[in-house]
C-alpha positions as a Markdown table, in Angstrom:
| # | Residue | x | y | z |
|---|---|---|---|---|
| 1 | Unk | 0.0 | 0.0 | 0.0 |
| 2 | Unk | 1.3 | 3.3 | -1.2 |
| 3 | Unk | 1.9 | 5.5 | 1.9 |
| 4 | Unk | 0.6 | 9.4 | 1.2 |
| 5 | Unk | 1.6 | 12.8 | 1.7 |
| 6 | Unk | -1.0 | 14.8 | 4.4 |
| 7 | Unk | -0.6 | 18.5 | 4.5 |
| 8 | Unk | -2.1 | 20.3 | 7.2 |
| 9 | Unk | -2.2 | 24.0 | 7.2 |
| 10 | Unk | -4.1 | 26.7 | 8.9 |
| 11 | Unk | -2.9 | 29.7 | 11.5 |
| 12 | Unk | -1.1 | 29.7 | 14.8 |
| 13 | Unk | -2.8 | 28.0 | 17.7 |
| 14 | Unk | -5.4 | 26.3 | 15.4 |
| 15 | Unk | -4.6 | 22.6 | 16.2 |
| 16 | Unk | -2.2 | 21.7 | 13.1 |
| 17 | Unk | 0.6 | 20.7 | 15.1 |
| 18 | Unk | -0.8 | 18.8 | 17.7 |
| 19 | Unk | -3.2 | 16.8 | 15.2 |
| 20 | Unk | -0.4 | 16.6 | 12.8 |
| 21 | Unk | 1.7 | 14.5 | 15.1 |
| 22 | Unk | -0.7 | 12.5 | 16.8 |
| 23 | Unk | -2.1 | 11.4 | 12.8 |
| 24 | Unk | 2.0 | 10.5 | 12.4 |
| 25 | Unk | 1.7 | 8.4 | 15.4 |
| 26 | Unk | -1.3 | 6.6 | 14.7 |
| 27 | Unk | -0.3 | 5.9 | 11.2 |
| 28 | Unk | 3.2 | 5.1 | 11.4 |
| 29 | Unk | 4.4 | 7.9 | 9.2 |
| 30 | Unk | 6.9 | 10.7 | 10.0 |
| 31 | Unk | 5.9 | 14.3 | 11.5 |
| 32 | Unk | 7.3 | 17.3 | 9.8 |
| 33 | Unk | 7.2 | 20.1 | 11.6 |
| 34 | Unk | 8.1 | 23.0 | 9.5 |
| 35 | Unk | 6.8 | 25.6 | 11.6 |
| 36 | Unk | 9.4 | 24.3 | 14.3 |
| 37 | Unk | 11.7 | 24.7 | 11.5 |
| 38 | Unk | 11.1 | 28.4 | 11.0 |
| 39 | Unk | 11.1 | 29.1 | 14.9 |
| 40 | Unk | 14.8 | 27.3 | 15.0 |
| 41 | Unk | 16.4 | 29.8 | 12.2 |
| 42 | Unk | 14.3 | 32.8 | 14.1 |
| 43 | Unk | 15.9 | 31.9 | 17.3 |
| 44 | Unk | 19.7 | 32.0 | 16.0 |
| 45 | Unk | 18.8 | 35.3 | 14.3 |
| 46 | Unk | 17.9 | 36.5 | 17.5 |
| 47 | Unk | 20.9 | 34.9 | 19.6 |
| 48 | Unk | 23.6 | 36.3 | 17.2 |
| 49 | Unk | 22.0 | 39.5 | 17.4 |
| 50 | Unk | 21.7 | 39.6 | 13.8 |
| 51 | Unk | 19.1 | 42.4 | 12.5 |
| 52 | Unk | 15.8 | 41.2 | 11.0 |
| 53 | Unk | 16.3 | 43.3 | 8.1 |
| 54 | Unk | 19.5 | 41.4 | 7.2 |
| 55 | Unk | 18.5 | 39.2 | 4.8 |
| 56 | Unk | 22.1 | 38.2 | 3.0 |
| 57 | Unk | 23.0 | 36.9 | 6.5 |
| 58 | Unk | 19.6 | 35.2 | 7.4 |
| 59 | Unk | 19.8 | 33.8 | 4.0 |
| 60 | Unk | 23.7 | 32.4 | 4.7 |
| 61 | Unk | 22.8 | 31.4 | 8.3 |
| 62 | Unk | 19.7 | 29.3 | 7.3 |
| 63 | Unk | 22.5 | 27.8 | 4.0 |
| 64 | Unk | 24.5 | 26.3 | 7.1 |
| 65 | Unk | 22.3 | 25.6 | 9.6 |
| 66 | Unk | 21.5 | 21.7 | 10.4 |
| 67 | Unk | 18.1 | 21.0 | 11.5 |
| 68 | Unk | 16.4 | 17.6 | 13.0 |
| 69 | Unk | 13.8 | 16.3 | 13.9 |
| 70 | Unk | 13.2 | 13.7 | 16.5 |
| 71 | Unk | 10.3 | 11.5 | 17.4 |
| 72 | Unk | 9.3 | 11.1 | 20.8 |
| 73 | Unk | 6.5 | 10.0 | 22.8 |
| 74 | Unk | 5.8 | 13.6 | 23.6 |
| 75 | Unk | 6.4 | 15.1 | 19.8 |
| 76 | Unk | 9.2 | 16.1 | 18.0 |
| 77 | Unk | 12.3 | 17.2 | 19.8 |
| 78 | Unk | 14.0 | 19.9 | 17.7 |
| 79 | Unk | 17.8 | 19.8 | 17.5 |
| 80 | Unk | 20.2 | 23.0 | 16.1 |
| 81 | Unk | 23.5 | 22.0 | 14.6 |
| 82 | Unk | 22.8 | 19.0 | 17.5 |
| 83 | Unk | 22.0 | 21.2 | 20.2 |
| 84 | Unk | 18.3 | 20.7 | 21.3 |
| 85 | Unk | 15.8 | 23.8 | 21.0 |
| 86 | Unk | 12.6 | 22.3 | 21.4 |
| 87 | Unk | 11.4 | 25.2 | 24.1 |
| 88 | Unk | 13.5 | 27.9 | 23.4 |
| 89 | Unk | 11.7 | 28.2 | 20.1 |
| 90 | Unk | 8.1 | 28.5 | 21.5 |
| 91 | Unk | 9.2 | 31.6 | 23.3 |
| 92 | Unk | 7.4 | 35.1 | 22.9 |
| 93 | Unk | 10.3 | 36.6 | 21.5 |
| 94 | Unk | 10.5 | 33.8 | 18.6 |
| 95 | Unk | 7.3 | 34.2 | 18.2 |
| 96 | Unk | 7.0 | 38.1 | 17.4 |
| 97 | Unk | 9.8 | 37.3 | 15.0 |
| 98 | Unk | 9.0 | 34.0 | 13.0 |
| 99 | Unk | 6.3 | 36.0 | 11.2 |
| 100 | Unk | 9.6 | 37.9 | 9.3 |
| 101 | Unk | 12.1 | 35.5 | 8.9 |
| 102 | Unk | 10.1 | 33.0 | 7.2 |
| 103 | Unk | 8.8 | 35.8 | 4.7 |
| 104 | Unk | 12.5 | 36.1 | 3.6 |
| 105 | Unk | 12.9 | 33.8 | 0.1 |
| 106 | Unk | 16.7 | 33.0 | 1.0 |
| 107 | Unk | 15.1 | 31.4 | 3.9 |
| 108 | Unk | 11.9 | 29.7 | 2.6 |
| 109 | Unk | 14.3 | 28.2 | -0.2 |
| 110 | Unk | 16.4 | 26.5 | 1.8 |
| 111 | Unk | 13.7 | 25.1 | 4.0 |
| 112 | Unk | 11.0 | 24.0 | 1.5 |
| 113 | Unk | 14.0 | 22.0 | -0.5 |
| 114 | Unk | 14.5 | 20.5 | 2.8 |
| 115 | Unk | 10.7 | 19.5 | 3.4 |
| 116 | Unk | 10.3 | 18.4 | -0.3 |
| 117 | Unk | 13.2 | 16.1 | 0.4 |
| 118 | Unk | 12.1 | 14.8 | 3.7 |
| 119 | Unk | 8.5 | 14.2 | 2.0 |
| 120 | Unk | 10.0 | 12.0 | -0.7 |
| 121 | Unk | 8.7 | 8.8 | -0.7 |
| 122 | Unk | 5.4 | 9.1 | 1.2 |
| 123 | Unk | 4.3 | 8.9 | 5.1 |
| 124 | Unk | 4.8 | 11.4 | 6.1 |
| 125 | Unk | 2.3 | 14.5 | 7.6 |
| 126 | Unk | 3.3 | 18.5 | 7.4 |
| 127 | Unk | 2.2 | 21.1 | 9.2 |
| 128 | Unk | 2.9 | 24.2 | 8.3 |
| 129 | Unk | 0.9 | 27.6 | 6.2 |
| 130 | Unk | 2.1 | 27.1 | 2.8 |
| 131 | Unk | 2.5 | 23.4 | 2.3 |
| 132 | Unk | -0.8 | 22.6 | 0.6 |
| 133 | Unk | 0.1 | 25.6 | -1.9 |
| 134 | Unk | 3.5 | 25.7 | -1.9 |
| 135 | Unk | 6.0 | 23.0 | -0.8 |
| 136 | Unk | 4.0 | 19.9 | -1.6 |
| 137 | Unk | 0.9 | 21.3 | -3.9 |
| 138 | Unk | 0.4 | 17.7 | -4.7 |
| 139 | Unk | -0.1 | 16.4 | -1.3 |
| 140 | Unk | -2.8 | 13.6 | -1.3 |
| 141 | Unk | -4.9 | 14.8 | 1.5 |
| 142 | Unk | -5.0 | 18.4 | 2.5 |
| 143 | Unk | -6.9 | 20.4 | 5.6 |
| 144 | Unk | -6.9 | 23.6 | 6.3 |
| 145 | Unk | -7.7 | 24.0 | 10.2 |
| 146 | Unk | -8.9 | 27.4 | 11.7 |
| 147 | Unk | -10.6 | 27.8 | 15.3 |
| 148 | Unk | -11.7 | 31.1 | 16.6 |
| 149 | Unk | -9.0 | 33.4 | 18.0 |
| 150 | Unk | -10.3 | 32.9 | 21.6 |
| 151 | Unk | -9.7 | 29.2 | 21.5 |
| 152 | Unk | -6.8 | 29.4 | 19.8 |
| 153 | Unk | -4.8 | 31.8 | 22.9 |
| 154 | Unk | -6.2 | 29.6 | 25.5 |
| 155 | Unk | -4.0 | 27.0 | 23.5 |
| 156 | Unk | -1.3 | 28.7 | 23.6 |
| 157 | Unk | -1.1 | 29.9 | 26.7 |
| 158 | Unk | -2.0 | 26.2 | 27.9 |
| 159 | Unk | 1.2 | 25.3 | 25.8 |
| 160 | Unk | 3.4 | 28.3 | 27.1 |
| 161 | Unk | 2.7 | 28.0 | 30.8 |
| 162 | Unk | 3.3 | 24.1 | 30.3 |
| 163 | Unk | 7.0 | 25.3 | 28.6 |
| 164 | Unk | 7.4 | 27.8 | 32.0 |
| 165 | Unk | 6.7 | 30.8 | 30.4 |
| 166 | Unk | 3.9 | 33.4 | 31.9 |
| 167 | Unk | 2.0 | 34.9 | 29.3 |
| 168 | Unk | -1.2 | 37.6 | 29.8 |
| 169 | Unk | -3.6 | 36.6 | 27.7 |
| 170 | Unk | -4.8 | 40.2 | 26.2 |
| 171 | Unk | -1.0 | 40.2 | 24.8 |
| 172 | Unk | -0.7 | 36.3 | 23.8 |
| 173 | Unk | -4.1 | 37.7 | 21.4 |
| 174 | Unk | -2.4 | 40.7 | 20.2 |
| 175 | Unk | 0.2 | 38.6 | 18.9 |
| 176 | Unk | -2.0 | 36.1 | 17.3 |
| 177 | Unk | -3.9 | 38.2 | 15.3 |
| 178 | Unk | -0.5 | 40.6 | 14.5 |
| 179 | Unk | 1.1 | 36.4 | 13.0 |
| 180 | Unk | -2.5 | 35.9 | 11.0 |
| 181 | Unk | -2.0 | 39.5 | 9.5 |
| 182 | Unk | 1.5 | 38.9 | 8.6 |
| 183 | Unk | 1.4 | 35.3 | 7.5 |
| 184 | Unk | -1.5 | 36.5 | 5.5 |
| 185 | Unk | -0.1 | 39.6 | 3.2 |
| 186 | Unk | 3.4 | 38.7 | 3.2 |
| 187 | Unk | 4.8 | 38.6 | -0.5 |
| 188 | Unk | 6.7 | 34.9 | -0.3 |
| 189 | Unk | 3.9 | 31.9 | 0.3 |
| 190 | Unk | 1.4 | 33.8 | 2.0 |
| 191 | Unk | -1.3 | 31.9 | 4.4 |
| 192 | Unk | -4.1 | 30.9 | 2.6 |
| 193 | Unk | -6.2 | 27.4 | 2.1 |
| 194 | Unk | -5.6 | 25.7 | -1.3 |
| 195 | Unk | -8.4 | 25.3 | -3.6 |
| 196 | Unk | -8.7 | 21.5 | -3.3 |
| 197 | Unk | -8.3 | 21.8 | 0.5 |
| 198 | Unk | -10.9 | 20.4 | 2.7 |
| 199 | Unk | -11.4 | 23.2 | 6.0 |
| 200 | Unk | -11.8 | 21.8 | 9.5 |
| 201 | Unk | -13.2 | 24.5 | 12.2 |
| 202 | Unk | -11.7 | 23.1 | 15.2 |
| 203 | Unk | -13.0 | 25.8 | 17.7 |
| 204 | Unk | -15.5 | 22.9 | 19.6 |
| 205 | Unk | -13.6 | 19.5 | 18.6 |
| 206 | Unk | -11.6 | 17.9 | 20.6 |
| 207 | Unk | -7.9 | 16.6 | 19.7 |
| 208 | Unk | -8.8 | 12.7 | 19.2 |
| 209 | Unk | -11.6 | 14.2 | 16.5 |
| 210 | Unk | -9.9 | 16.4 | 14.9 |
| 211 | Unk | -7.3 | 13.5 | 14.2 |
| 212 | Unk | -10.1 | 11.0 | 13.1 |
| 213 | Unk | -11.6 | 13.4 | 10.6 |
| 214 | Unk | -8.2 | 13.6 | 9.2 |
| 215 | Unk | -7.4 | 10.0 | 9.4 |
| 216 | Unk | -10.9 | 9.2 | 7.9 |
| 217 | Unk | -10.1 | 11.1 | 4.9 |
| 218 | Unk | -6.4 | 9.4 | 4.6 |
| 219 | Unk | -8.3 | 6.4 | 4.3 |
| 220 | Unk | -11.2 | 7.2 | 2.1 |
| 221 | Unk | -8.3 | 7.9 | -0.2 |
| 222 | Unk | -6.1 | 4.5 | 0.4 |
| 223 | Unk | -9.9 | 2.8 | 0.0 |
| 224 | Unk | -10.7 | 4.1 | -3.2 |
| 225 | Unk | -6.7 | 3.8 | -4.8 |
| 226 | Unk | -7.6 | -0.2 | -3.4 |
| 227 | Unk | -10.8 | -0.6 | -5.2 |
């Protein structure tokens, strides 16, 4: 049986990840991560003080960075030229800054050839805001999750306090709407659902059905190709 290619997209906070790597789990196929992969470059950025509006050397630093990924029974673990960075990355000051970064091309280059080659060969899930559209258009099942924004901070902060950082929620929402606007109008792979993308309001599911309604349609697929 052919493994597939399942692309998940939607904004911040809206379930992707989570869903993404609990579907990897159930199904035996890999997690990709790649917003994990935009928060690691955005976090050396900020450590080597390097200026946001810098592209040449966020382009060369993202050229010779090494990223991983590792499975673990509480998600990936995210490693930076081997040193790990799972929660450094999920801090508020990556996350102000992630939004710019990844709207560089130098970066998104090196990245999506990365993904595209990680993706090779099937079974594997993304998550991400441009992989339905852009890194692997010809995904074989793709969502596009939103929730509304109020759900969507008590995530986060859920996630953030869990990661010992204190968040006030009025500026965990300013922050999540200020990501949707940018993700949304910036000029390289913008956030937006693909045409042949089924949506999936997850505002009032839970996490095990939001992963069943994506597994279902994984398998309507692998049903039909059988028949």
């Amino acid at each position: 049986m052919r493994k597939l290619v399942i692309a998940i997209d939607g904004p911040a906070a809206s379930g992707k990840s989570t869903t993404a790597r609990l579907v990897a789990q159930r199904l035996g196929y890999l997690h990709i991560d790649t917003g994990a992969m935009y928060r690691a470059i955005t976090l050396l950025v900020l450590e080597e003080h390097i200026p946001l509006g810098d592209i040449e050397r966020i382009g060369k630093l993202a050229e010779r960075t090494q990223i991983r990924l590792e499975r673990s029974e509480i998600g990936n673990r995210v490693y930076v030229d081997g040193r790990e960075v799972t929660q450094e990355i999920r801090s508020s000051a990556v996350t102000m800054n992630v939004s710019a970064v990844s709207s560089y091309p130098v970066v998104r280059d090196v990245l999506v050839r990365e993904q595209r080659r990680m993706a090779e060969g099937g079974g594997v899930v993304l998550d991400g805001r441009d992989i339905g559209t852009v890194v692997l258009p010809n995904a074989d099942v793709k969502i596009y999750m939103i929730a509304h924004v109020t759900e969507r901070v008590k995530r986060r902060k859920l996630e953030l306090e869990a990661a010992g950082h204190v968040v006030e929620p009025l500026n965990l929402e300013r922050e999540i709407l200020e990501r949707d606007r940018l993700d949304s109008t910036r000029e390289a792979s913008p956030l937006r659902k693909a045409q042949d993308a089924i949506e999936l309001d997850t505002s009032d599911l839970t996490i095990e059905e939001q992963v069943q309604f994506v597994i279902d349609q994984a398998q309507r697929i692998l049903n039909g190709r059988d028949e």
